[in-house]
C-alpha positions, 0 to 999 in steps of 0.5 A, a space after each residue: 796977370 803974372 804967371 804963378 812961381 809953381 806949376 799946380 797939380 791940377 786945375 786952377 780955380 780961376 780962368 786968368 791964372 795962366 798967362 797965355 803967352 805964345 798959346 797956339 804953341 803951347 795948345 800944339 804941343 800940349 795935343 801933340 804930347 798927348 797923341 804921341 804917348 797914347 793919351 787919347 782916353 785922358 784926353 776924351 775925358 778931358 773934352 768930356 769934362 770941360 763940356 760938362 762944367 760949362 764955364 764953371 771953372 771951379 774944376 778941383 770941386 767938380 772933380 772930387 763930387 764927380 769922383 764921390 759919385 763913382 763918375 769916370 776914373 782918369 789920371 795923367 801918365 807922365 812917361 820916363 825923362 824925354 828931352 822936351 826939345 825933342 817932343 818940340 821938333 818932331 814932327 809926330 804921325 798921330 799928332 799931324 792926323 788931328 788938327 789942332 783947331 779941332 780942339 782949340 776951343 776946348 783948351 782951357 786955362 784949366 787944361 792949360 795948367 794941367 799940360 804945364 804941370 806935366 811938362 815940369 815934372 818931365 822936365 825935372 826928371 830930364 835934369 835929374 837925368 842929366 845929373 846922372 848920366 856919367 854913371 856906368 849904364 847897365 851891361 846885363 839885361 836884366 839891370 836895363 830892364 830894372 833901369 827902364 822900369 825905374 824911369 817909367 814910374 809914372 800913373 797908368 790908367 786902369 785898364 792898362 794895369 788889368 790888361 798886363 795882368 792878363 796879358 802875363 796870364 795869357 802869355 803863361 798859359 799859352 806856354 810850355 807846361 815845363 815851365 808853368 808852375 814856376 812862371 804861374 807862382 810870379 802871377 800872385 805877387 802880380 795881381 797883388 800889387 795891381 789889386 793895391 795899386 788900383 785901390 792907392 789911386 782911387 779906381 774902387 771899382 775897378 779893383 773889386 772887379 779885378 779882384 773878384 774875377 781872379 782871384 779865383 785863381 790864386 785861392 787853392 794856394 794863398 787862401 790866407 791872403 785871399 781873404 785879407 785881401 776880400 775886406 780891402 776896399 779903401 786906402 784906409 784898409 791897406 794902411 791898416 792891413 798888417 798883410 798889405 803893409 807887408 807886402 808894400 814894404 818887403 819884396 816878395 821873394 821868387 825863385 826862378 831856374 835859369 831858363 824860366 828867367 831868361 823867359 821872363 826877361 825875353 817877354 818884358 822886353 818885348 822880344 817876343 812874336 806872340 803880341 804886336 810890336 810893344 815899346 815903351 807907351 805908344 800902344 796899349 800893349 806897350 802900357 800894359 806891359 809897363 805896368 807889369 815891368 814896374 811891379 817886377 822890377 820894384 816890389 819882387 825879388 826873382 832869385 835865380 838859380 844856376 841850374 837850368 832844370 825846372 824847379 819842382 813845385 816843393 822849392 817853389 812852395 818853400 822858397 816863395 814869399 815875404 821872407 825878408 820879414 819872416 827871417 830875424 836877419 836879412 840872409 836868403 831862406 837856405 843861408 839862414 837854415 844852414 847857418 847853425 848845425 843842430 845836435 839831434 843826437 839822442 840824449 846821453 846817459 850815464 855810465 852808472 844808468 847804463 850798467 844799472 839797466 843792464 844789471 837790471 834786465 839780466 836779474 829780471 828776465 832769466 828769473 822769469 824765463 827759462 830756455 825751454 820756455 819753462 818756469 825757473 826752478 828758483 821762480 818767485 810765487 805765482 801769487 806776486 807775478 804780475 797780473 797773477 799769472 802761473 808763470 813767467 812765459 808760455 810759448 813765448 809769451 811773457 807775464 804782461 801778456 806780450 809776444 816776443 817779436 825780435 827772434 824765434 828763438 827767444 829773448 835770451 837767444 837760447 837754441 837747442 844748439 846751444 844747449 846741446 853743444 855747452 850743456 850749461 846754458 844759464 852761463 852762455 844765456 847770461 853772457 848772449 844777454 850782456 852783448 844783447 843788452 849792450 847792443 840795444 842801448 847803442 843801435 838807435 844811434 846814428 853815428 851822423 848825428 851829434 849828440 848833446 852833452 850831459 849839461 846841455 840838456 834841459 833839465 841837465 842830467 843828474 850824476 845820480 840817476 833815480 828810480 824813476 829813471 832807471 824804470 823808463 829805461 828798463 821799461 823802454 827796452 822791453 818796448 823796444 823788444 816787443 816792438 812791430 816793425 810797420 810799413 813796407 817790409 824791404 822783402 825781395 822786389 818789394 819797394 817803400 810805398 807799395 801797399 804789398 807785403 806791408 805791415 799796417 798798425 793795429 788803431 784803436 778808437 775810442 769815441 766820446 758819445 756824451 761830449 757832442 761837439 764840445 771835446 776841444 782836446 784829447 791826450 793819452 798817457 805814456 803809458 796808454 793807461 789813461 785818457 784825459 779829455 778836456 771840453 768846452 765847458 771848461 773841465 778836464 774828464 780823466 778816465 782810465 784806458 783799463 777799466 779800473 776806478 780812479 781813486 782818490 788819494 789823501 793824507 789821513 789828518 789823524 796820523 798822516 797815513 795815506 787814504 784811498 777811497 772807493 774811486 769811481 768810472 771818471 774823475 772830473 777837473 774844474 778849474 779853468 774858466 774858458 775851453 780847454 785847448 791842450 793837454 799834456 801827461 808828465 813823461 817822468 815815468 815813461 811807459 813804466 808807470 802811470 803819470 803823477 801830474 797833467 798840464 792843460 791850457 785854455 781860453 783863459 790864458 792859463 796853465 794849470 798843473 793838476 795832479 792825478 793823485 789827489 785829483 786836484 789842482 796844484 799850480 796855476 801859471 800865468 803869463 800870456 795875458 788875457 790872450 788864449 793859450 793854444 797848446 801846451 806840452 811837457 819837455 822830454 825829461 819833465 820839469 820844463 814845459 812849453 806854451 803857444 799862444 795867441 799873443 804870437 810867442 811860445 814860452 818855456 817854463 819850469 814847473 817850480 815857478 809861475 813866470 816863463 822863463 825864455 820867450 820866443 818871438 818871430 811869428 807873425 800871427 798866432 802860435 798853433 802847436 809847440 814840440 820838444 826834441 826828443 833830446 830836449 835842445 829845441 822846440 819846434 812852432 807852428 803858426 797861423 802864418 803858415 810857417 814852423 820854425 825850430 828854437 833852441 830852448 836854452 839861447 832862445 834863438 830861432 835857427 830854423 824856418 820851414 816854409 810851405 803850408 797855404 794855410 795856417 799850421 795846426 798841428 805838428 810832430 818830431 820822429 823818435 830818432 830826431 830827425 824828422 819834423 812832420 807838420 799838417 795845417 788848415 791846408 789839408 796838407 802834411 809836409 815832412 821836414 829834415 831838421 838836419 839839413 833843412 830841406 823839405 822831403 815830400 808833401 804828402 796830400 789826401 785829407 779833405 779837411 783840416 788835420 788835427 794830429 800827427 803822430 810818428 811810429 815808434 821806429 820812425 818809419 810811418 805816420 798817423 793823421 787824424 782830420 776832421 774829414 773823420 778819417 785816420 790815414 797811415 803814412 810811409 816816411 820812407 817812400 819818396 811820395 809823389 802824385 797817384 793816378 785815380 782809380 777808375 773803379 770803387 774796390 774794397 780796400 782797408 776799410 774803404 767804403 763799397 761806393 754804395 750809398 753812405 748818406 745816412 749817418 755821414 759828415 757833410 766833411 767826412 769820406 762820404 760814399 766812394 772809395 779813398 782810392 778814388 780821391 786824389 792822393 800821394 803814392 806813400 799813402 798806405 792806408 785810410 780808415 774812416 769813422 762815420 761821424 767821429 771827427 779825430 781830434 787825437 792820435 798816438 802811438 804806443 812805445 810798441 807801436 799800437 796805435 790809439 786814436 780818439 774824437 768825439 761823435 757828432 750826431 745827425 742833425 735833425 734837417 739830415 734825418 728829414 732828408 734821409 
């Protein structure tokens, strides 16, 4: 019978396919090319299937039954192009220590096909070899490594890819400490793609074992793609895996100092004395460092620095991963941060405002306070004095109650100096209180960054400012009068972080008894004089922070004058249909006045303005679809406010039209958390794909990707003065971010649940968390961080518990018994205050620094009262 034109991938049904011409030579080599490339398992498995079959030839259904029964796992490994005139002529040592007559009554037409298979498909990669061999070769290693990898993409067997696996384990955790953490991070990508590759080629079994003997590993810091991984056990998952795909398509970006490369290279050389000699496919070591070789070559991308200093475990956590698909263009991480410079300036204000602030601060605050600290000889009556108090100030303290913490000698800057030597005070006391007045409008300005002009903001600012305006800013200086520096006071020796000599802010909580487990949100207002609460029942409660009734307003119908009625404790808002996910108070007013208006988001895939005149709801915006919107927030300067939502966008609005107006899209899942620059020029995103990204509002552009968190980001935060962006996420974690250049500053670790809120002092220096471990914790901004040594023994400190027994009425997530001194943490952590069963769901800081935390309690269970 004549021998077919095209060599079959595989046995062929009948025994006369195959022309046995010249079959003792062919039966050598084919036994001989087998011994030579370490085919020894392949051909057992061979031998064991021929004998099983008997002389049924219909070997292609044999094997698919065998292998729908989770028979035996074996596949052909056809190493890079070798001349086959060579394998011909050699004379081999393994080849020569079995006879062929050993096995000669084993070869089959079968076999036989497959052996010529093999050979072809070598032999087309020898020509196609050949074709290219006048190209310049490779001079550097590296690039010879790539080539050689390159050539040997041929199947391995199983325990070959397991065992380079381990192999590059073993031979990290047998090195230097020095360079571990960068060596370590290359590992995951490894077992990845191994874990894949073995679920691609059929070997189920083999890859759930993998996967659940090392995966154990790779969890603390990839817990996301750990559990995308746990649900793959077919081909049919990874090709509908979004992950999967991601990871098959992109090269996964690696950075590596100069030393952890060259590393790297010396051991995929096989350079190394820590093994047997391993060369190309002739020992088992050898094969399973191919497999290794071909996942690095192929499926990473190892950016290489040109320092030798190992790089710290921050680089290593923003710089690692599938970039290439985060990014909208392909550029490395840094040059696409660095490509546009941001204006974080704060945002301008017209000349007529300022002088009508100065004006109005100069009228106000000598009427009210005289140098002596006495009452004016010209004082309005007592009766129209705020909260009815007598007098302007006593003692340094004014009419609102508020203490003066800027100068012993008084807001006006009045000495008895002065007073002595001029005779005149009121003169001097109104000129020191122009250069003072002029002097707090400029001194939150930092001459490095570029403020927005006056059209740039959004909305833009209007030539004439209003009333409204003018009381924020009046308001916003008296604040900043009367604010408490926190933090670590720069005293003497003392350094930032220390916990000596450092001002804690005062926290009041406020906890929900009535809501159980269903409070989804919680906001407070600018002015801290209300809190609104929104629930998984599908209503928003509003209360006021002063115990005064809410009353309702209306418009009499008969002539049109405005109504009150007797108001009461609460006010209830029912609208929506799903849980309500985010709150947001209009910032219109500032701390000068109670906020008109409240956003709130839900389930539903709304937003709905709602007004805390008429208690009412006033607009309903839709345009995320069915999918639930996650957060929601007013823009700096009102109008304008941002969504986040499950359909992978956020979008900008304006409160006068019910469609988006910008959409932003980039994230690969869905988006958690939106927050305005203080200036209004960008919005800052956090997402389920562990990644924040910052976005200019007007073009819609993103210009900034932070890359980090483990797990997904769940909440976020921007400092006052702009510069710095705070995020905490499923990962118990919280990464503090330079806008300007960047460039992560420092990760700060020590909840043990997720963080919920974040919330920066009003001068930028200390941030406050709240988790759902039921604890408040106060953060030093300036300290640079790093890991603290534990604590041997228990001590009483900030509110920490005694290390008594704290099993009654304790979270199975909250601080339990102990001292949070004792659990692991970094160094800027300056205190922790927990709750005994008040999961945090809000914090907030006030313009003067008090600091305003709520959640809602969660009784015990009834099995936690049996067991106490």
């Amino acid at each position: 019978m004549a021998e077919p034109s095209a060599p079959v991938a595989g046995p062929s049904n009948t025994s006369n396919s195959i022309t046995r011409t010249d079959a003792n030579l062919l039966n050598q080599f084919v036994i001989e090319y087998l011994q030579s490339h370490g085919f020894d398992k392949a051909l057992a498995l061979f031998e064991q299937g021929i004998a099983e079959q008997g002389g049924n030839k219909n070997k292609d259904n044999t094997s698919k039954d065998n292998e729908e029964k989770g028979g035996k796992e074996a596949v052909f490994r056809a190493p890079g192009p070798v001349p086959l005139e060579s394998n011909v002529k050699r004379n081999i040592p393994q080849a020569q220590a079995v006879s062929a007559s050993t096995l000669s009554s084993h070869i089959t037409p079968e076999f036989e096909a497959q052996a010529k298979y093999i050979i072809e498909q070598l032999q087309a990669k020898v020509q196609a070899t050949n074709a290219n061999a006048d190209q310049d070769g490779a001079d550097d290693q590296n690039k010879e490594l790539k080539d050689q990898a390159a050539n040997q993409d041929s199947l391995l067997d199983p325990s070959d890819r397991v065992e380079g696996y381990k192999s590059y384990r073993r031979w990290v955790d047998g090195g230097l400490d020095l360079w571990k953490p960068e060596l370590d991070n290359l590992s995951f990508p490894l077992f990845v793609h191994t874990f894949l590759e073995l679920v691609n080629f059929g070997f189920l079994k083999t890859a759930r074992d993998f996967f659940n003997r090392h995966s154990t590993h790779h969890r603390p810091f990839h817990p996301q793609d750990i559990s995308t991984l746990s649900s793959i056990s077919t081909k049919e998952h990874v090709k509908a895996n979004p992950f999967c795909q991601r990871m098959l398509t992109d090269k996964y970006v690696i950075p590596l100092s100069r030393n952890a490369n060259d590393l790297l290279i010396q051991w995929l050389s096989g350079a190394g004395l820590d093994e047997e000699w391993e060369a190309g496919l002739h020992s088992a070591a050898g094969r399973a460092k191919e497999a290794i070789k071909g996942i690095v070559f192929s499926r990473i991308s190892i950016t290489v620095t040109s320092n030798s200093v190992p790089l710290d475990k921050i680089t290593i956590a923003t710089r690692s991963g599938l970039i290439a698909s985060a990014l909208p263009s392909a550029m490395p991480i840094d040059a696409f941060n660095t490509a546009t410079n941001l204006k974080l300036g704060p945002p301008p204000m017209t000349e007529k405002l300022k002088e009508q602030v100065a004006r109005t601060l100069q009228d106000e605050e000598p009427s009210q306070q005289q140098p002596n600290g006495g009452p004016s000889p010209g004082n309005q009556p007592s009766s129209s004095l705020p909260n009815g108090h007598p007098h302007g100030s006593t003692n340094g303290v004014d009419a609102n109650g508020d203490v003066d913490m800027t100068s012993p000698a008084g807001p006006l800057g009045d000495t008895p100096e002065n007073r002595e030597n001029t005779g005149t005070p009121a003169p001097v006391t109104v000129n020191v209180q122009e250069l003072k007045i002029e002097s707090e409008l400029e001194k939150d300005k930092d001459p490095s960054l570029i403020s927005p002009e006056e059209n740039e903001t959004l909305p833009p600012i209007p030539a004439v400012f209003r009333i409204p305006d003018l009381k924020r800013e009046v308001e916003a200086i008296r604040d900043k009068r009367k604010m408490i520096r926190l933090g670590p006071q720069q005293n003497g020796d003392v350094k930032p972080g220390s916990s000596s000599n450092t001002v804690l802010p005062s926290v009041v909580a406020f906890t929900l008894f009535d809501h159980g487990e269903s409070a989804s949100s919680v906001e407070f207002s600018k002015d801290s004089s209300l809190m609104a609460v929104g629930s998984s029942e599908s209503c928003i409660r509003l209360w006021s922070l002063k115990g005064e009734k809410l009353k309702k307003k209306s418009i009499d119908p008969s002539d049109g004058s405005l109504i009150e009625d007797e108001g009461q404790p609460f006010r209830k808002l029912i609208g929506h249909s799903g849980p309500v996910y985010s709150l947001s108070f209009d910032p219109l007013y500032g701390s000068a006045s109670p906020p008109s208006t409240l956003l709130s988001s839900s389930q539903d895939g709304t937003v709905r303005l709602w007004s805390t005149d008429t208690y009412s709801n006033l607009v309903v915006y839709r345009g995320h679809g069915k999918d639930p919107v996650w957060d929601v927030e007013w823009g700096p300067m009102g109008v304008y406010f941002a969504t986040a939502s499950r359909d992978r966008t956020a979008r900008l609005w304006s409160s006068d039209r019910v469609t988006p107006l910008r959409m932003y899209t980039g994230h690969l899942s869905d988006v958690n958390c939106v927050r305005f620059h203080p200036n209004s020029l960008y919005l800052a995103t956090g997402s389920n794909d562990s990644s924040c990204r910052l976005w200019d509002v007007q073009r819609g552009a993103c210009v900034r990707l932070f890359m980090g968190h483990t797990d997904a980001v769940t909440t976020m935060a921007i400092s006052p003065d702009g510069k710095l962006l705070a995020s905490g996420g499923l990962d118990s974690s919280i990464w503090l971010w330079d806008l300007g250049s960047s460039r992560p500053i420092k990760r700060m670790y020590g909840h043990k649940s997720t963080i919920q809120s974040l919330s920066f002092s009003a001068d930028s220096a200390v941030l406050v968390s709240g988790g759902l471990d039921s604890t408040v914790r106060c953060w030093d901004v300036r300290s640079p961080g790093g890991e603290k040594a534990l604590v041997n023994e228990p001590t009483l400190r900030n509110g920490g518990g005694t290390g008594a027994d704290d099993l009654q009425g304790s979270l199975p997530m909250g601080p339990g018994r102990g001292n949070w001194e004792d659990e692991p943490h970094t160094t800027d952590l300056l205190a922790t205050w927990p709750t005994k069963r008040t999961p945090i769901l809000k914090t907030h800081y006030t313009p003067r620094n008090l600091c305003m935390v709520a959640g809602s309690f969660v009784p015990p269970s009834n099995a936690s009262k049996g067991g106490q």
